[in-house]
C-alpha positions as CSV (number, residue, x, y, z in Angstrom):
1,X,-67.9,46.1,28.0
2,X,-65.5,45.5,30.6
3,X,-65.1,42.2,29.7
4,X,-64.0,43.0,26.3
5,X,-61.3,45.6,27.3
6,X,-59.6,43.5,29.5
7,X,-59.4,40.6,26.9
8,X,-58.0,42.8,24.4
9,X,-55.4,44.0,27.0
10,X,-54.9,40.5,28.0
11,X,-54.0,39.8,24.0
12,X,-51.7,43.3,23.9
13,X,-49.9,42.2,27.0
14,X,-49.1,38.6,25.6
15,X,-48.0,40.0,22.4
16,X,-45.8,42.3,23.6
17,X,-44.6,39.8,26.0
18,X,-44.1,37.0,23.6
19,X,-41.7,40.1,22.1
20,X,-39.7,40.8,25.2
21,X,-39.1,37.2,26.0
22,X,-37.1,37.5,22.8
23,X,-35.2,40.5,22.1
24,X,-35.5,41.8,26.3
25,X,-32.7,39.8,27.7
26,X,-29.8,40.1,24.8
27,X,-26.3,38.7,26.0
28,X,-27.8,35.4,27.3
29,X,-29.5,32.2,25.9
30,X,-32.5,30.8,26.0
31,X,-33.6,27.2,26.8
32,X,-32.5,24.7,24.2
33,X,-34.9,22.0,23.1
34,X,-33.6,19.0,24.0
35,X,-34.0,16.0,26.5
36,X,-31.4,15.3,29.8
37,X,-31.4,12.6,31.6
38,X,-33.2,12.6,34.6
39,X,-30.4,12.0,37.1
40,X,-27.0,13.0,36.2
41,X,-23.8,10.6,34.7
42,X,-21.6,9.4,37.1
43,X,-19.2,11.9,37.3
44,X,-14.9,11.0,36.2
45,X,-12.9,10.0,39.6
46,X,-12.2,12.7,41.8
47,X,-9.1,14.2,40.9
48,X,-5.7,14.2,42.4
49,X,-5.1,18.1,44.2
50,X,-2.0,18.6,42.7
51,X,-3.1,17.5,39.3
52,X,-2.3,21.2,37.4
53,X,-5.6,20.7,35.7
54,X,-7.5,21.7,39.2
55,X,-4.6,24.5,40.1
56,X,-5.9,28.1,39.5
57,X,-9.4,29.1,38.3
58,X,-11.8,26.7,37.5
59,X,-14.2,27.2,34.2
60,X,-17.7,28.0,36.2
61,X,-19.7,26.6,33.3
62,X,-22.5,27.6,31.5
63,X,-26.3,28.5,32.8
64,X,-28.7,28.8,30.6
65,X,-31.6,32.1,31.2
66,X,-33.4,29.8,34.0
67,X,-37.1,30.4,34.1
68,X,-38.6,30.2,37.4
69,X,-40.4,26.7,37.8
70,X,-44.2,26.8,39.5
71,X,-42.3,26.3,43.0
72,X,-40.2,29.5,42.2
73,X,-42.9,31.3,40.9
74,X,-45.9,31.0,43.7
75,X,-43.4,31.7,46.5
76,X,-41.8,34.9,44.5
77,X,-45.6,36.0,44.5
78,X,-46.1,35.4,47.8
79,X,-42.8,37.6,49.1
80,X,-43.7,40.0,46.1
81,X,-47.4,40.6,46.5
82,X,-48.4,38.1,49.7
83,X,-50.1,35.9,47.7
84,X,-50.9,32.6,48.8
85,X,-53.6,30.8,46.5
86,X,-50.7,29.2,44.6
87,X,-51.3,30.5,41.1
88,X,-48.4,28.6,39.4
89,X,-50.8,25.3,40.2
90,X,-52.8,25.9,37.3
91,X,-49.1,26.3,35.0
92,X,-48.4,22.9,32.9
93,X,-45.9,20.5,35.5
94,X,-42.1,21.7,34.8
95,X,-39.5,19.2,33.1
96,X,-36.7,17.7,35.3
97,X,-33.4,17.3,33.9
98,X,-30.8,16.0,36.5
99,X,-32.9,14.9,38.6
100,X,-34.3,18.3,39.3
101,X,-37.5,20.7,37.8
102,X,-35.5,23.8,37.9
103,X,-32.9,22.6,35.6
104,X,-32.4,26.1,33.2
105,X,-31.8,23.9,29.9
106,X,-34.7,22.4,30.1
107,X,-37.7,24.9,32.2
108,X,-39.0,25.9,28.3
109,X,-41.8,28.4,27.8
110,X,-44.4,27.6,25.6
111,X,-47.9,29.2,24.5
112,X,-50.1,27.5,26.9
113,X,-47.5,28.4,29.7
114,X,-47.5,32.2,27.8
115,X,-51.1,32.5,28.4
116,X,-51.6,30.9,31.9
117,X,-48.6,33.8,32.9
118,X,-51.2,36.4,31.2
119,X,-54.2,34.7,32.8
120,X,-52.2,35.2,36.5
121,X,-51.1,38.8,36.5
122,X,-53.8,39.7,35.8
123,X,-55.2,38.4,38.6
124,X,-52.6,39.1,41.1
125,X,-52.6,42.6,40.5
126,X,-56.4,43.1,40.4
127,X,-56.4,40.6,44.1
128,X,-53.0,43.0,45.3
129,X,-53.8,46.2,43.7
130,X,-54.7,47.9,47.3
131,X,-51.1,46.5,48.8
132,X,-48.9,47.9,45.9
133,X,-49.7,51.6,45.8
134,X,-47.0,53.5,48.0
135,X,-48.6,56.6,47.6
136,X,-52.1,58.5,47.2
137,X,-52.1,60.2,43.7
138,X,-53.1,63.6,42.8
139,X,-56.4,63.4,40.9
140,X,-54.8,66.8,39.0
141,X,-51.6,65.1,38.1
142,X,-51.5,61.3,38.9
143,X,-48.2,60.7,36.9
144,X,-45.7,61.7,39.2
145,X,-47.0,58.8,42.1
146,X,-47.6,56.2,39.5
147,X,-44.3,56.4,38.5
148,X,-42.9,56.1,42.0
149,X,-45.1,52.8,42.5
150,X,-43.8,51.6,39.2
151,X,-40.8,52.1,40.0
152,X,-40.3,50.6,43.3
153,X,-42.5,47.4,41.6
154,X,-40.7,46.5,39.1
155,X,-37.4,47.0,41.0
156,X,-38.6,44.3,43.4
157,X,-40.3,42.0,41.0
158,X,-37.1,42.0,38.7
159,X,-34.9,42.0,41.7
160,X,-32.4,44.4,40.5
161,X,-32.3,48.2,40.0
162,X,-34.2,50.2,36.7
163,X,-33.4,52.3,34.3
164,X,-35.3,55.3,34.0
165,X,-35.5,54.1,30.3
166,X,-37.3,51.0,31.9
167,X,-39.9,52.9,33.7
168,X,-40.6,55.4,31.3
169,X,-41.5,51.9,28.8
170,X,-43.7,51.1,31.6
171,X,-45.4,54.6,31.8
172,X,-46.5,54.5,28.2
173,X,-49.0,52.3,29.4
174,X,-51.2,55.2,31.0
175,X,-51.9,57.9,28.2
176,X,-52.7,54.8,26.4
177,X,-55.5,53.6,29.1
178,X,-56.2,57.3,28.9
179,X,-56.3,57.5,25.0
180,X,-59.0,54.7,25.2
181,X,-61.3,56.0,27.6
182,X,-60.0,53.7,30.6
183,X,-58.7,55.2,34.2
184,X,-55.1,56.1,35.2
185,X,-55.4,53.1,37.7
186,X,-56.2,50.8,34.5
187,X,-53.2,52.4,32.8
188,X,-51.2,51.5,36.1
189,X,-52.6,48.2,36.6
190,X,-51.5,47.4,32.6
191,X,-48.1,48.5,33.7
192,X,-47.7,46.0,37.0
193,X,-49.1,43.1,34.8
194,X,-46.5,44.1,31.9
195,X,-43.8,43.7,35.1
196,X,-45.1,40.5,35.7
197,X,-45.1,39.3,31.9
198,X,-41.8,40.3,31.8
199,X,-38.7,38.2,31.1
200,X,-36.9,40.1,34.1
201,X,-40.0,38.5,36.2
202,X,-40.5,35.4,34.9
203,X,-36.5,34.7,34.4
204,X,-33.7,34.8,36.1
205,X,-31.7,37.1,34.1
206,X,-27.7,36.8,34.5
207,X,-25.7,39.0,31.7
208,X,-22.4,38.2,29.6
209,X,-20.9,41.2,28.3
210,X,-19.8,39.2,25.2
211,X,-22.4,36.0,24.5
212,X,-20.2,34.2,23.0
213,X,-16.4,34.7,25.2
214,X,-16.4,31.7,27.1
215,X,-14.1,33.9,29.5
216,X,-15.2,33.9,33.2
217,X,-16.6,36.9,35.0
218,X,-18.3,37.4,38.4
219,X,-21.4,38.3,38.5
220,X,-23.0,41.5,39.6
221,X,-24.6,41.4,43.1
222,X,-27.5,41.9,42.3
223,X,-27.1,38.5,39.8
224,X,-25.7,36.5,42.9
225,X,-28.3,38.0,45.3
226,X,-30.9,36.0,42.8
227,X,-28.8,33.0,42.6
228,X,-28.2,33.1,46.7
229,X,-32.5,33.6,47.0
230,X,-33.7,31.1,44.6
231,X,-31.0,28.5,45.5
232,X,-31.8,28.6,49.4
233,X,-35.4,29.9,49.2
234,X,-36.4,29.2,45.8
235,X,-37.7,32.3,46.4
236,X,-36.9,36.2,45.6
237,X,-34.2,38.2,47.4
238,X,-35.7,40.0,50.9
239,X,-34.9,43.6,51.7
240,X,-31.3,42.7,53.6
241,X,-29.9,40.6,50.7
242,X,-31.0,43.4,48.1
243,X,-29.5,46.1,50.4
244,X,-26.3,44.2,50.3
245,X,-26.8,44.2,46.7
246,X,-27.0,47.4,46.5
247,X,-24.2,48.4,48.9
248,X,-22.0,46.1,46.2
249,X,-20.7,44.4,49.6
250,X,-22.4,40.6,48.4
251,X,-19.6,39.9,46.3
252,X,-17.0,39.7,49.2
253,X,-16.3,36.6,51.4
254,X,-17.3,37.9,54.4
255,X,-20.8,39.1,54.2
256,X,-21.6,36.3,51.7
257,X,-21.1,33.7,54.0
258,X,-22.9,36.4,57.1
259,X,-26.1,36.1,54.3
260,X,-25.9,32.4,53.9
261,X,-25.7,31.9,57.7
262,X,-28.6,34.2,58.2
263,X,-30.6,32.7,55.2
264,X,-30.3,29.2,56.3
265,X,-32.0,30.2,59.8
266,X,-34.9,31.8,57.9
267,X,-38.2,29.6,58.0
268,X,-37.8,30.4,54.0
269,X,-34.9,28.1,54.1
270,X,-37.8,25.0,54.1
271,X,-38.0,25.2,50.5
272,X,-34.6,23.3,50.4
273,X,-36.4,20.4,52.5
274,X,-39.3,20.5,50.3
275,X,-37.4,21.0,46.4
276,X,-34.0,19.8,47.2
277,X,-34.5,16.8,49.1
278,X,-38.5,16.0,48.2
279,X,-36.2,15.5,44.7
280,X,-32.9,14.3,45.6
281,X,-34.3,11.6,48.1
282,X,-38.1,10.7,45.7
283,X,-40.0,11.5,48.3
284,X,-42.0,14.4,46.6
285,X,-42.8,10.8,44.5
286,X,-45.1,9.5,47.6
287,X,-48.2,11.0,47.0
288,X,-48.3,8.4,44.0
289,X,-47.5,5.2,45.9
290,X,-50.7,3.3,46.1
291,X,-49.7,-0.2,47.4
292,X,-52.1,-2.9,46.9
293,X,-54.4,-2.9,50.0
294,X,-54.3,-6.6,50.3
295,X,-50.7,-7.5,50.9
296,X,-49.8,-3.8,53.0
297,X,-51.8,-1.9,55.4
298,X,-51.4,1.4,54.0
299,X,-53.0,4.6,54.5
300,X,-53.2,8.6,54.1
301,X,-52.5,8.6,57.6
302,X,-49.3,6.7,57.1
303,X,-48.5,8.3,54.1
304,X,-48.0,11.6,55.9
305,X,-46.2,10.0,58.8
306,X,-43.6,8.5,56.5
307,X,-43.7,12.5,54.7
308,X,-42.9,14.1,57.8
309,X,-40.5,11.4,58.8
310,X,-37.7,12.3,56.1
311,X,-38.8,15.9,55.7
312,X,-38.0,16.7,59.8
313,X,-34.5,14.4,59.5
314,X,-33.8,16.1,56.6
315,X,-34.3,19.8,58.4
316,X,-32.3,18.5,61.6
317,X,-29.5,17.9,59.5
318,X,-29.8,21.2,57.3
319,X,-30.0,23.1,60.5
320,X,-28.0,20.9,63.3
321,X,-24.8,19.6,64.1
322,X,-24.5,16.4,61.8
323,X,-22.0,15.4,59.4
324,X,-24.0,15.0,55.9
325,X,-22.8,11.4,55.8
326,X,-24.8,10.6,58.8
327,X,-27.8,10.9,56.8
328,X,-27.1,7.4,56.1
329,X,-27.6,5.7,59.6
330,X,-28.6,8.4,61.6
331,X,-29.6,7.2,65.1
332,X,-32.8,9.2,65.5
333,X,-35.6,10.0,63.3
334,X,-39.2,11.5,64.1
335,X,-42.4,8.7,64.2
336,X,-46.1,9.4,66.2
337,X,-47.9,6.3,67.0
338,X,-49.3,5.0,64.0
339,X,-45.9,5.4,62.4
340,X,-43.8,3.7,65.4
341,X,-46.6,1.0,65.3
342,X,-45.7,0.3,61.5
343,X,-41.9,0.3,62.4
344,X,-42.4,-2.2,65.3
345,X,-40.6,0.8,67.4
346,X,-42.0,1.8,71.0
347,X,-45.1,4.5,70.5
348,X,-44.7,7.9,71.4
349,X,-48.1,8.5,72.9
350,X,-49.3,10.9,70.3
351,X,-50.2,11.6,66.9
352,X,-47.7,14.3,66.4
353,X,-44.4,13.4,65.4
354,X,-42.1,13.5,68.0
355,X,-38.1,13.1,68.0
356,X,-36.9,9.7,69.3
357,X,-33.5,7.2,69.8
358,X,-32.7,4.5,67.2
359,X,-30.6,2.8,69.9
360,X,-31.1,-0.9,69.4
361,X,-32.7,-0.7,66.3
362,X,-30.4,-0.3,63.7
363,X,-32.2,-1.5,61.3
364,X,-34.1,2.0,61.2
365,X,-31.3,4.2,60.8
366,X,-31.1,6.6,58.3
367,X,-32.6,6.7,54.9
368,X,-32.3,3.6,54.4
369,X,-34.8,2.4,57.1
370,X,-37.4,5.2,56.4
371,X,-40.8,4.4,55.1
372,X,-41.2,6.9,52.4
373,X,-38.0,6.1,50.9
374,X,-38.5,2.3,51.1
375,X,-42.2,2.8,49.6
376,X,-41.0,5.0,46.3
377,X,-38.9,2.3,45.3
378,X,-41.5,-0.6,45.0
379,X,-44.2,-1.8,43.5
380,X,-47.3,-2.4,44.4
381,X,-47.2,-5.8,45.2
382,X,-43.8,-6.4,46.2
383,X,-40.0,-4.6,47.0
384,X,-38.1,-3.8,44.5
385,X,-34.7,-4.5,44.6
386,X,-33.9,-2.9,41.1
387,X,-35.6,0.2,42.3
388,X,-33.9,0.6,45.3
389,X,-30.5,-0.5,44.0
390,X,-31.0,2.0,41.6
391,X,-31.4,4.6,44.2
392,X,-28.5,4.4,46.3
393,X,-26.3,4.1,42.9
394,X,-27.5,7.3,41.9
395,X,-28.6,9.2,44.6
396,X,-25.8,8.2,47.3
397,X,-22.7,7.0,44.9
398,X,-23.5,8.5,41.4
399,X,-22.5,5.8,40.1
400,X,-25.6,5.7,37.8
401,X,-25.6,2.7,35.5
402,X,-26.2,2.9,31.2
403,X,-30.1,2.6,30.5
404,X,-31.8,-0.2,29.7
405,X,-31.7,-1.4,26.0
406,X,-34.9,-1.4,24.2
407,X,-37.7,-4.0,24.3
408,X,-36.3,-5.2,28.0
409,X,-39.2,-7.1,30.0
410,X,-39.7,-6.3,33.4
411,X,-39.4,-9.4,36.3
412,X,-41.0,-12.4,34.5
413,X,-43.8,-14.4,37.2
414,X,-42.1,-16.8,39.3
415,X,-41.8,-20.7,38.0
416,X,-42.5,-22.2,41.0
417,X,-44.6,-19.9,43.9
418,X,-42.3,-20.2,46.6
419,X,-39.4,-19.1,45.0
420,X,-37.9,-16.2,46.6
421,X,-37.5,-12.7,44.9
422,X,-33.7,-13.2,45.0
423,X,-34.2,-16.6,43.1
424,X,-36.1,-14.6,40.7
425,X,-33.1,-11.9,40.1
426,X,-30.8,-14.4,39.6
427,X,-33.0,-15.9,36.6
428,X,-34.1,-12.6,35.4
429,X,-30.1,-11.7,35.1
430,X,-29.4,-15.2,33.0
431,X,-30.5,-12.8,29.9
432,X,-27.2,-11.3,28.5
433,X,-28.9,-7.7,27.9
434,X,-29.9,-7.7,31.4
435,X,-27.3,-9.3,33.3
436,X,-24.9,-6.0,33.0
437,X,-27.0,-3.3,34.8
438,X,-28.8,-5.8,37.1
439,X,-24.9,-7.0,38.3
440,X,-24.8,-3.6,40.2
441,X,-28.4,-3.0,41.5
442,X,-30.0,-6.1,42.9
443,X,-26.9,-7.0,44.7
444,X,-27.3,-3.7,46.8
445,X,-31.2,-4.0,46.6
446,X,-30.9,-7.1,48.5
447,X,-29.6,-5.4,51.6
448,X,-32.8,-3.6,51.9
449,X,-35.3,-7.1,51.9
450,X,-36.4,-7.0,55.6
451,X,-38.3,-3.8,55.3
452,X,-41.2,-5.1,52.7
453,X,-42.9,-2.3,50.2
454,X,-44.2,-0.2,52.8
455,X,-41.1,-0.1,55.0
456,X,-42.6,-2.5,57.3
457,X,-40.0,-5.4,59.0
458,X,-40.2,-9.0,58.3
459,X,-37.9,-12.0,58.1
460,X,-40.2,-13.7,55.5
461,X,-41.9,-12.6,51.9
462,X,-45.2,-11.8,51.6
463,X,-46.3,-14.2,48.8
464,X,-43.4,-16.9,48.5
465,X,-43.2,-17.5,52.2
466,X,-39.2,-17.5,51.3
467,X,-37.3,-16.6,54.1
468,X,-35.5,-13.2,52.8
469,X,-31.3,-13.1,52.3
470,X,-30.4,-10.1,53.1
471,X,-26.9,-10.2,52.1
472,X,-25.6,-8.7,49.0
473,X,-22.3,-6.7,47.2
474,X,-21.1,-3.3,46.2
475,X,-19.8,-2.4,43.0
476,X,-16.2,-3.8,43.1
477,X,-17.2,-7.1,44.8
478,X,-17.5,-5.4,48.7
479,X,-19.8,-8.2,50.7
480,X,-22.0,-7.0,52.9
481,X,-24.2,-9.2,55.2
482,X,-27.1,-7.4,55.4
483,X,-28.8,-3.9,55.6
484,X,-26.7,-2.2,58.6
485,X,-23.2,-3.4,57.0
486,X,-24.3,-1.7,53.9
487,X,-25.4,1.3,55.5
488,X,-21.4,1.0,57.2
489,X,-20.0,0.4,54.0
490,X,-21.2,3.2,52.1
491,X,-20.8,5.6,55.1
492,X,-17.1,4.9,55.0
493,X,-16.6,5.5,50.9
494,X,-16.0,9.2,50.5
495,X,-17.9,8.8,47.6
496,X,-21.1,9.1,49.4
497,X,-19.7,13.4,50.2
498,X,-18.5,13.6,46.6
499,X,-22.1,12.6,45.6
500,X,-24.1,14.0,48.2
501,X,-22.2,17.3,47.2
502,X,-22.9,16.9,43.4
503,X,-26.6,16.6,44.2
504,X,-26.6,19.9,46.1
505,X,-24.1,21.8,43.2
506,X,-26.6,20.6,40.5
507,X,-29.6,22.0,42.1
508,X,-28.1,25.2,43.4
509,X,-26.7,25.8,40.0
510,X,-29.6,24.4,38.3
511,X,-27.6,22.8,35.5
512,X,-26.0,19.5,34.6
513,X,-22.4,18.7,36.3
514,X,-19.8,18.7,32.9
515,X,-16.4,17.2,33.2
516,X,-15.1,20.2,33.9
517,X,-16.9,20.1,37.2
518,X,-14.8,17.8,38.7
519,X,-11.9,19.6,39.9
520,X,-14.6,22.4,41.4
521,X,-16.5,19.2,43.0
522,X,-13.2,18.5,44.5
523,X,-12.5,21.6,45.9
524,X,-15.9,22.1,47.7
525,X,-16.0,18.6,49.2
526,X,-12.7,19.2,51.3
527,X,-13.4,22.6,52.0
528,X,-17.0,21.4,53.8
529,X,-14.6,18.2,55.8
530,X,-12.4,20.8,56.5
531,X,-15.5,23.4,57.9
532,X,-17.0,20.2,60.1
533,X,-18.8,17.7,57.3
534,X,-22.3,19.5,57.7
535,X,-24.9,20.1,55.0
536,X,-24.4,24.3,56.2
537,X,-21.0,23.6,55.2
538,X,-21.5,22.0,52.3
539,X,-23.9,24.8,51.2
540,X,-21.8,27.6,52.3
541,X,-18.7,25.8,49.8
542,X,-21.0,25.9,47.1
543,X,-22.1,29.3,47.6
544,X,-18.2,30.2,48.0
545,X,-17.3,28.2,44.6
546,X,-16.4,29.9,41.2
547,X,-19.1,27.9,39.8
548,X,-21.8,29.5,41.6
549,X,-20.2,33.1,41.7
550,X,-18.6,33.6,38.0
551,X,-20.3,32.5,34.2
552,X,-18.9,32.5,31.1
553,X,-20.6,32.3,27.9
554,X,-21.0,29.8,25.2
555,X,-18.8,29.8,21.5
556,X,-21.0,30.1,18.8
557,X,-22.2,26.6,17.3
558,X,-20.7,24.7,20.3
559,X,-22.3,21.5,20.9
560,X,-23.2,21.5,24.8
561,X,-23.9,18.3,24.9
562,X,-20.7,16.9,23.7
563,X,-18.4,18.3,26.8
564,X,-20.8,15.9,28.8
């Protein structure tokens, strides 16, 4: 019997979910069906200062109701409810747009998604039932304690204050457990998994007091305490932000950047390591690298080495003292033994990774010389100097090129076995609808040919036996001689801040950079060389911008798309 009842609660809670998701959150827009590219265009030329097009306020763009992805979702049940079985691992995988899976425009919601929501709520409040009640009810008269746990629920879980019209909604559900012949508590329970279907849950809701002015107003605090939470934790707001919230002190300069500063040094503040960079830099892409066992010596062992590697770099420099163009040749990194032994570097002494000096190798310095990095952007059986030309275009210049025309064949087998894989880019590009794109990649592949598909050194290829040239160009015709002049080169171009800061606005925002970006872009990569260059700097610019404390709506009938 019980079995029954809680399937046809299940169905009433979808339905009246399925309901809410469209008519709850008026004054906002939904996702729009349609595919973005996966990283974004290469953005117009920085603009001159004292252009008037960049004096005054800046248009903060558009941000669609953004869904929280299955990263955002298992660790807002985990701060919510101290859950930590990782429900949203059982949700369908999340789109990417940008280059990033918490893109608003494209984090949909579908009825598979609808009913593995349902599914979940149901079980976290049944698994956290004992932990949410804040008081012991009165078997005469349980009302009056329900409402208070409702109340202080669904004020967390929608991370903003509620009406009483709100929790009243929510109180309906026990006369009607009652009505049935169920308990209060099953009334109650209906009521904390109807907060959890909600779209003020499972979105995070920013209002425009007219939908379609595309006029720019702050948001409310409690808005940016969301934006702050989810852009540094991905992750709800704690107890301190929402008090600032609700002191309406967020808004001001001051005790944003105190809550930035004090976010950043919360272990929470890992989830940029793991969803900002694990996308950004491919790595979250190395639990799929499988090179062929018979060319690389490759393990699980080594696989994890390599994760750690860029994941710890990447958390020095979010915490530390280093300019976020350093990322590039960095002169330390972490390794344990069997990771130094792959490198050709001096051992540690341990299997856990341990900080240690690049001096004298500079061939391992920065991202360019880490394994995990190296590995995403080959093949199997051999480098990939597409791939990884490709990479530092659009990850460290974005400077992404057009994509490849239909029908294009990949890298046709070598004519004669010894010829190198440079010899073979050169012939590959003799085909006019190749020759274009392939003109700014391989050259800047090419510097990376000592480190092999694994990130291993070597002076010759594995197959061919062709002694690797590692000397190649930039965009522009800029030479370089090998790996550590590019790494020098592309250091020096203020391009690699503009780009490293675009990366960071997209995701924090999560939506697409628009022409009208660039002016903001601008503006936040002088502020962070002005604050000292570092990646707190860069975030606390970011947080600071118009862009990521004001929204605007959207005309009617405007085509998004065509302001790209």
């Amino acid at each position: 019997m019980h079995k029954v009842v809680s399937r046809g609660w299940r169905t009433m809670l979808s339905g009246m979910a399925c309901v809410l998701l469209l008519a709850g959150c008026r004054g906002n827009s939904l996702p729009r069906a349609k595919v973005l590219p996966e990283n974004p265009p290469e953005t117009q030329t920085p603009p001159d200062p004292e252009n008037p097009a960049c004096q005054g306020p800046n248009d903060p763009g558009r941000v669609t109701l953004h869904r929280l992805n299955r990263a955002e979702y298992d660790n807002t049940v985990r701060d919510l409810l101290g859950d930590t079985t990782h429900p949203a691992s059982d949700f369908p995988m999340d789109d990417h747009g940008y280059g990033f899976d918490n893109n608003a425009d494209v984090l949909s919601l579908g009825p598979l998604l609808m009913e593995k929501y349902s599914a979940a709520a149901e079980t976290l409040v049944e698994a956290s039932w004992t932990r949410m009640r804040v008081c012991t009810p009165d078997p005469a008269d349980p009302l009056p304690c329900a409402r208070l746990t409702l109340e202080r629920f669904a004020r967390r879980a929608w991370r903003r204050p509620v009406t009483q019209a709100e929790v009243d909604r929510l109180m309906a559900f026990l006369p009607l457990a009652l009505s049935r012949g169920d308990t209060s508590d099953t009334g109650l329970k209906l009521a904390m998994r109807a907060v959890l279907l909600s779209p003020h849950f499972l979105y995070r809701v920013e209002l425009d007091p007219d939908p379609t002015s595309t006029a720019s107003h702050p948001l409310n605090d409690h808005e940016l305490a969301s934006r702050l939470s989810y852009f540094l934790w991905s992750s709800m707001p704690d107890d301190a932000l929402m008090t600032a919230a609700d002191e309406g002190s967020l808004h001001t300069p001051e005790e944003l950047e105190r809550q930035v500063r004090r976010m950043l040094e919360d272990p929470k503040s890992d989830a940029l390591v793991d969803n900002f960079a694990g996308q950004w830099l491919y790595t979250r892409a190395l639990e799929s690298v499988h090179p062929d066992p018979l060319l690389y010596p490759f393990d699980d062992a080594l696989r994890e080495a390599m994760r750690q590697e860029t994941w710890l770099v990447f958390r020095e420099f979010l915490h530390g003292d280093h300019r976020a163009r350093d990322l590039v040749d960095a002169d330390f990194t972490y390794v344990n033994d069997r990771l130094a032994q792959h490198y050709g570097l001096p051992v540690p002494g341990t299997t856990e990774m341990q900080r240690i000096s690049l001096a004298g190798h500079p061939e391992r310095s920065g991202l360019l010389g880490q394994g995990s990095i190296l590995s995403v952007t080959s093949h199997p059986d051999r480098t990939s100097p597409v791939k990884r030309g490709l990479w530092v275009l659009e990850q460290l210049m974005c400077k992404a090129p057009p994509p490849p025309p239909p029908n294009v064949e990949g890298l046709p087998p070598p004519v004669d076995p010894k010829m190198s894989i440079k010899q073979r880019m050169a012939q590959h590009r003799t085909d006019p609808s190749c020759s274009g794109c392939h003109a700014m990649m391989d050259p800047i592949g090419y510097g990376l040919e000592n480190l092999n598909a694994v990130g291993a050194w070597r002076q010759n290829e594995e197959v061919s036996g062709a002694r690797v040239d590692p000397s190649g160009e930039l965009p522009g015709g800029i030479p370089f001689k090998d790996g550590i002049e590019l790494r020098a080169i592309l250091k020096a171009d203020p391009a690699l801040d503009h780009c490293i800061a675009q990366h960071l606005f997209t995701y924090g925002l999560g939506r697409g950079p628009v022409h009208a970006d660039a002016c903001t872009l601008e503006s936040i990569s002088k502020e962070t060389e002005a604050r000292g260059g570092r990646l707190s700097d860069l975030i606390l610019s970011i947080t600071r911008s118009e862009a990521f404390t004001h929204r605007r709506g959207e005309a009617e009938d405007t085509n998004v798309e065509g302001s790209r």
